[in-house]
C-alpha positions in Angstrom: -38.0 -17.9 22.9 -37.9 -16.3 19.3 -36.3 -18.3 16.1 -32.6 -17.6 17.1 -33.1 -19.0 20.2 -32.1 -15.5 22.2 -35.2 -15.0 25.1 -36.7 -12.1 25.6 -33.6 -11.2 28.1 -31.1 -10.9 25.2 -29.7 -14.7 27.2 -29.4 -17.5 24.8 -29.9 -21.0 26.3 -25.6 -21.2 26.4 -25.6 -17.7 28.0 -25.6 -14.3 27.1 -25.4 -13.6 23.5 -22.4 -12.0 21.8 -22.9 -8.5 20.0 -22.8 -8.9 16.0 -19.7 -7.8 14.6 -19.8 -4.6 11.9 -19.3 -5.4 8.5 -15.9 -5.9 7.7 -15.1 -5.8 11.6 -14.1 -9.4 11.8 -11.9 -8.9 8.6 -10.1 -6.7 10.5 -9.5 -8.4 12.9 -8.3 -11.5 11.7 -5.9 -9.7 9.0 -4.8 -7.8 12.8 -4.1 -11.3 14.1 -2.3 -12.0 11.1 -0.3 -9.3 10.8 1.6 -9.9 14.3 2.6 -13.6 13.4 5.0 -11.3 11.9 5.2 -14.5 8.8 3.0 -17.0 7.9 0.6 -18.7 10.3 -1.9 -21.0 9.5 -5.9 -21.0 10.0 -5.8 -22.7 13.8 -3.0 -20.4 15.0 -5.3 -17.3 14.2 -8.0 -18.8 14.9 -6.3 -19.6 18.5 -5.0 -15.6 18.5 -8.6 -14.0 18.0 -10.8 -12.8 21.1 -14.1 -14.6 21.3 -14.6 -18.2 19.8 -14.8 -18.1 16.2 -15.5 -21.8 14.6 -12.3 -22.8 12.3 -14.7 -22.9 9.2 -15.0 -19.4 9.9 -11.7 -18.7 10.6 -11.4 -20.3 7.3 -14.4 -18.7 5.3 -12.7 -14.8 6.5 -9.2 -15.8 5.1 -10.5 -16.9 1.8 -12.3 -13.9 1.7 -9.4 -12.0 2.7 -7.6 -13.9 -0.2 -10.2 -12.8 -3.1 -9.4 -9.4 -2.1 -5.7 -9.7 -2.3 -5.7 -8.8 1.4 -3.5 -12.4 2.4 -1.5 -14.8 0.1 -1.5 -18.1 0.9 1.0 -21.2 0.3 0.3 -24.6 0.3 1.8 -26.3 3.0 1.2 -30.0 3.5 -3.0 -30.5 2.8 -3.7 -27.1 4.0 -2.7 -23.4 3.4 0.0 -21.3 5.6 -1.6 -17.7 5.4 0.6 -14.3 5.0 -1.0 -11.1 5.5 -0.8 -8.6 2.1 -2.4 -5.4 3.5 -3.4 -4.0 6.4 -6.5 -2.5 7.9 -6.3 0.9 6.2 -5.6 -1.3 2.8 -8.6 -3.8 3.8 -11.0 -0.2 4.5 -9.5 1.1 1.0 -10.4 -2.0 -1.1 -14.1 -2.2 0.4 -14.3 1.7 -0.8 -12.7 0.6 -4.3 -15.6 -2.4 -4.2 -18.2 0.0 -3.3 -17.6 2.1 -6.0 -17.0 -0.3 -8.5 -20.7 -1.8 -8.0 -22.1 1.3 -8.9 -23.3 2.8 -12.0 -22.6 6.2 -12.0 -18.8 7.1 -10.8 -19.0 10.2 -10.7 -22.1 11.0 -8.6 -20.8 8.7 -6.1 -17.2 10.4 -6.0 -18.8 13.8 -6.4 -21.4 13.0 -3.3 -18.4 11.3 -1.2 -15.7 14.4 -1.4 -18.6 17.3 -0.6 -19.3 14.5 2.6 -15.4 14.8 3.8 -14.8 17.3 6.9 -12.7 20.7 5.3 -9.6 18.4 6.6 -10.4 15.3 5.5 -10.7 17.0 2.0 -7.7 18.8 2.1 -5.6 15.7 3.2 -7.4 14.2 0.1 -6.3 16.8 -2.1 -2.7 16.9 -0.8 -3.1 12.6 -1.7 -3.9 13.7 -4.8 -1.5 15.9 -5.4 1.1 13.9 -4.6 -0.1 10.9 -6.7 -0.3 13.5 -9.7 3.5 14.3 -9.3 4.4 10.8 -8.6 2.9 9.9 -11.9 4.4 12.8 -14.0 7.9 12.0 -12.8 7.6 8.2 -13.4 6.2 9.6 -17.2 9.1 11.7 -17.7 11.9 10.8 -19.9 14.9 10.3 -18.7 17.8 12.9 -19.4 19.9 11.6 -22.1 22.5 9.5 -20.2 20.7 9.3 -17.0 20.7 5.8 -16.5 24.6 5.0 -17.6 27.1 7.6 -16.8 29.2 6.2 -19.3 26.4 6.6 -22.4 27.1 9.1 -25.0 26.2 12.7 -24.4 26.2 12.5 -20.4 28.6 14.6 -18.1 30.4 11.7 -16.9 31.1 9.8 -20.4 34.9 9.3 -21.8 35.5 12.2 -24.0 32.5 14.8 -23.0 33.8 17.8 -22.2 33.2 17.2 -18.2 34.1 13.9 -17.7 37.3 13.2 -15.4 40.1 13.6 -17.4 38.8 14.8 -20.4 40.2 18.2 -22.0 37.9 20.6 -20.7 37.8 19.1 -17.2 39.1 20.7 -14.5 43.0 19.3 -13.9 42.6 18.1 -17.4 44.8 18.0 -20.0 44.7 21.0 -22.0 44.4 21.4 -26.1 47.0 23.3 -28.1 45.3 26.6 -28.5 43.5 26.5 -25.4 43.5 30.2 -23.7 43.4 28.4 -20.4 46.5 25.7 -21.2 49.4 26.6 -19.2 52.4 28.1 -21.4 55.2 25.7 -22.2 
């Protein structure tokens, strides 16, 4: 038998051995399990919900984890924590990238080697992302029109007295100034 107690036929003394989870794999699936609670759920009901047996100190250790990365929230209930899920796996896969990249030194290398990596679709899908961001962030940047927020501020089409708001001379149905070429005669 080696040090981990496996034999030489992959069998450990309690059976066969499980396969080691990817990084980040169990992650997943614990912030899957806590997603369908579909509220919040504490440590022993996920850890009763995952396949495979999983200690509740581990079950424990991954939602903290999950917690440092803003993945959950928890909420003390009692001596323990209730646990809600704050992301979801694409948002778990995004902040490992964001991690990744901040734990390196140079940016830009990294950013430049990972976009000439994508597939031509991948890339394009990035670019539309970006795209998209880019507007989103010009609009939000944008003044507002003058009177865009209270249709009753000076200056906007809708304020009392402006020549389109209801009612107002120059409104359609209106009433009409002396000396107007469209007042009716009379």
């Amino acid at each position: 038998m080696n040090r981990s107690g496996a034999r030489d036929d992959g069998t450990t003394p309690d059976g066969p051995r499980l396969p080691r989870r990817g990084q980040g794999q169990l992650e997943s699936q614990v912030l899957t399990v806590l997603r369908s609670a579909g509220g919040p759920a504490t440590a022993g009901w996920v850890q009763e919900h995952l396949d495979g047996d999983l200690a509740y100190t581990t079950v424990i250790t991954i939602l903290s984890r999950l917690y440092a990365k803003n993945a959950v929230t928890r909420t003390r209930q009692g001596r323990s924590y209730v646990w809600t899920s704050a992301s979801d796996e694409a948002g778990l896969a995004a902040l490992r990238m964001r991690r990744v990249l901040d734990g390196e030194r140079d940016r830009e290398a990294v950013l430049a080697r990972f976009v000439s990596a994508l597939s031509p679709g991948d890339e394009a899908q990035l670019r539309e992302l970006l795209s998209r961001a880019a507007d989103e962030t010009a609009a939000a940047d944008e003044p507002a029109a003058p009177g865009a927020e209270d249709p009753a501020a000076p200056g906007s089409p809708a304020a009392p007295g402006s020549p389109a708001a209801p009612g107002s001379p120059a409104a359609p149905g209106g009433p009409a100034r002396p000396g107007d070429p469209d007042a009716p005669e009379g």
